[in-house]
C-alpha positions in Angstrom: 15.0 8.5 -6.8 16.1 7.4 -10.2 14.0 5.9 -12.7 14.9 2.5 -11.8 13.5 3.2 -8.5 10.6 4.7 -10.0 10.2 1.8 -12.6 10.3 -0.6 -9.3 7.4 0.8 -7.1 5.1 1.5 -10.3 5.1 -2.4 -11.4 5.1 -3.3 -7.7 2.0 -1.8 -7.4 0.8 -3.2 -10.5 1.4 -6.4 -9.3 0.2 -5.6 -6.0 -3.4 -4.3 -7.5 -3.4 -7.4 -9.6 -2.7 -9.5 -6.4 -5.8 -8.0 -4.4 -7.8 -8.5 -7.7 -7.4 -12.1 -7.5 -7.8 -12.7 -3.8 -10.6 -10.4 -4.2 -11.6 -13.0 -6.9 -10.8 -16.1 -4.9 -12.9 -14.6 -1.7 -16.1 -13.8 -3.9 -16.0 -16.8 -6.1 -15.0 -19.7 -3.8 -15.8 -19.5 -0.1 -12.9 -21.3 1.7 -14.5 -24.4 3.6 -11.3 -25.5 5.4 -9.2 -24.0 8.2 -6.1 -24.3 5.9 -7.7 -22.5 3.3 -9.1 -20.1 5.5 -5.4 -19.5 6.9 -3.7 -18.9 3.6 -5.8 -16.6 2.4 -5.6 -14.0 5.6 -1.6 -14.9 4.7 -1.4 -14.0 1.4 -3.8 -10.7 2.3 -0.5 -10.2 5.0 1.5 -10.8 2.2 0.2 -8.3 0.3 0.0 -5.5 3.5 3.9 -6.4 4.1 4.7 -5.3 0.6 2.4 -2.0 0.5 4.3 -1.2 3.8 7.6 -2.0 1.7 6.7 0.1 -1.2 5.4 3.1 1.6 8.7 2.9 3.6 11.1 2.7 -0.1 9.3 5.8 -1.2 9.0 7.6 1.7 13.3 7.6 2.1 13.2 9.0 -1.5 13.9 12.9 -1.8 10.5 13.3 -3.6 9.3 13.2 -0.4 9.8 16.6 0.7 8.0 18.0 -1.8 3.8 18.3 -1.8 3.6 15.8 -5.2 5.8 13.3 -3.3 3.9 13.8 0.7 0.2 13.3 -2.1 2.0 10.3 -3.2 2.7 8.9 0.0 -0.8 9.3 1.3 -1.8 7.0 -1.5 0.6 4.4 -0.4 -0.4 4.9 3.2 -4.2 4.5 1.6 -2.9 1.4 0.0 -1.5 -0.4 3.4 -4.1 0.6 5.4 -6.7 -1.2 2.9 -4.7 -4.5 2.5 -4.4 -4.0 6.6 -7.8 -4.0 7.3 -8.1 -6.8 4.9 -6.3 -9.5 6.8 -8.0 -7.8 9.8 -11.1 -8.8 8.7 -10.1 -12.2 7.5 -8.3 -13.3 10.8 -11.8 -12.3 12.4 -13.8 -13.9 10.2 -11.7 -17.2 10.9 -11.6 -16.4 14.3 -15.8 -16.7 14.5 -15.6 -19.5 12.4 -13.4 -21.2 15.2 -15.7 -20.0 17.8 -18.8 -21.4 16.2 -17.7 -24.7 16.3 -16.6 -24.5 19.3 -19.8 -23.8 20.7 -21.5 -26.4 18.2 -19.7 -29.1 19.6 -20.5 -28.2 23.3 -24.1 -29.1 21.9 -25.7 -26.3 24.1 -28.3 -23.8 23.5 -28.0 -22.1 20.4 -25.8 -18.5 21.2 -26.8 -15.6 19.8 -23.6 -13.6 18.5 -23.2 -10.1 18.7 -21.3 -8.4 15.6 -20.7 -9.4 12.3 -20.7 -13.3 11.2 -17.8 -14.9 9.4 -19.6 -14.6 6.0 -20.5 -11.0 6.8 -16.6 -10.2 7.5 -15.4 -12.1 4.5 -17.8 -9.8 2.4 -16.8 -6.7 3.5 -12.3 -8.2 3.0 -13.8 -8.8 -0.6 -15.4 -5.1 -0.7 -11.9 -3.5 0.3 -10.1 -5.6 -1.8 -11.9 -4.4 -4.8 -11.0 -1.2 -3.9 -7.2 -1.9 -3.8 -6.3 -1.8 -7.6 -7.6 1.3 -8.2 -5.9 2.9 -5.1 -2.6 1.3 -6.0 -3.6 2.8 -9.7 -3.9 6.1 -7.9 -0.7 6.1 -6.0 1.4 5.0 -9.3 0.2 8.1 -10.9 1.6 10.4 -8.1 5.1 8.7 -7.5 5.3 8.8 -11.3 4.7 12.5 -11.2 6.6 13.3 -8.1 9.6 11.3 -9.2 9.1 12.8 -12.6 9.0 16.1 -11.3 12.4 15.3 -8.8 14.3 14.2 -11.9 13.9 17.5 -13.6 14.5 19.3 -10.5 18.0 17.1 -10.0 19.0 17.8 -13.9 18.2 21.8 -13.8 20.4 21.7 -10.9 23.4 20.1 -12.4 23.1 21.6 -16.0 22.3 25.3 -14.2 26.4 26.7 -14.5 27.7 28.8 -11.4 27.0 32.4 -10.4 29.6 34.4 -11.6 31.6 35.8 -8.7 30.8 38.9 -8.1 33.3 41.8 -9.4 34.9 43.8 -6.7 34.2 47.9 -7.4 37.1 48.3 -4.5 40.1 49.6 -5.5 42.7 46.5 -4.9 44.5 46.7 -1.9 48.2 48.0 -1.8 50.8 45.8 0.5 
């Protein structure tokens, strides 16, 4: 990869580690009331799983890859996805009980009892995983920096590394 590409997925997850920050923020600080709100925040925590999966499948095409330092920094990019994943997971359920509450508030029955966790409950733990992300995406910067580090030295001792020498012949040369 060159250092361009190397350049690209470190401030992309920069950005994406500050992104997660401020949902993280957002989710902690001020409970979304409305459906709408609700809905754009489980699409910007998609937003932010579609571009780990970006930065995973970029890197992972890269011939760092086939090194240990490259398959290490992959895992922390898988890490990454997976969190931000589980993130909108949790949010679409948590919108998804929210739905269902008032739907069974406006049949005016018996009070349910739910089984599993409640909307704020799954909200919580998004917030808890998003904290996680910046660090994680911290994490994985520091080993595609190293791998990619390590592959450009590996790519310049190869091309500054002259030829073998042929090898000299000890035969006596051949009479036509």
């Amino acid at each position: 990869m060159s250092d361009d590409s190397e350049t690209t997925i470190a401030v992309e997850l920069a950005a994406l580690g500050k992104d997660a920050a401020a949902l993280c923020t957002t989710l902690r600080s001020e409970p979304a009331t409305s459906w709408s709100h609700q809905a754009l925040d489980i699409m910007t925590a998609q937003d932010l799983a579609k571009r780990a999966l970006f930065l995973f499948l970029h890197f992972s095409e890269q011939p760092a890859c086939t090194r240990p330092e490259g398959r290490q920094a992959l895992a922390h990019l898988g890490r990454v996805a997976e969190s931000v994943q589980v993130v909108s997971g949790e949010l679409t359920a948590a919108l998804a009980r929210k739905a269902e509450n008032a739907r069974v508030a406006a049949l005016r029955s018996a009070k349910p009892v739910f089984v599993g966790p409640s909307h704020a409950q799954r909200v919580a733990v998004a917030a808890d995983l998003l904290a996680k992300v910046p660090a994680q995406c911290a994490e994985g910067a520091k080993w595609v920096s190293a791998a990619e580090h390590l592959q450009a030295a590996r790519d310049r001792a190869a091309s500054t590394t002259p030829p073998a020498p042929a090898a000299a012949s000890t035969a006596p040369p051949r009479r036509r």
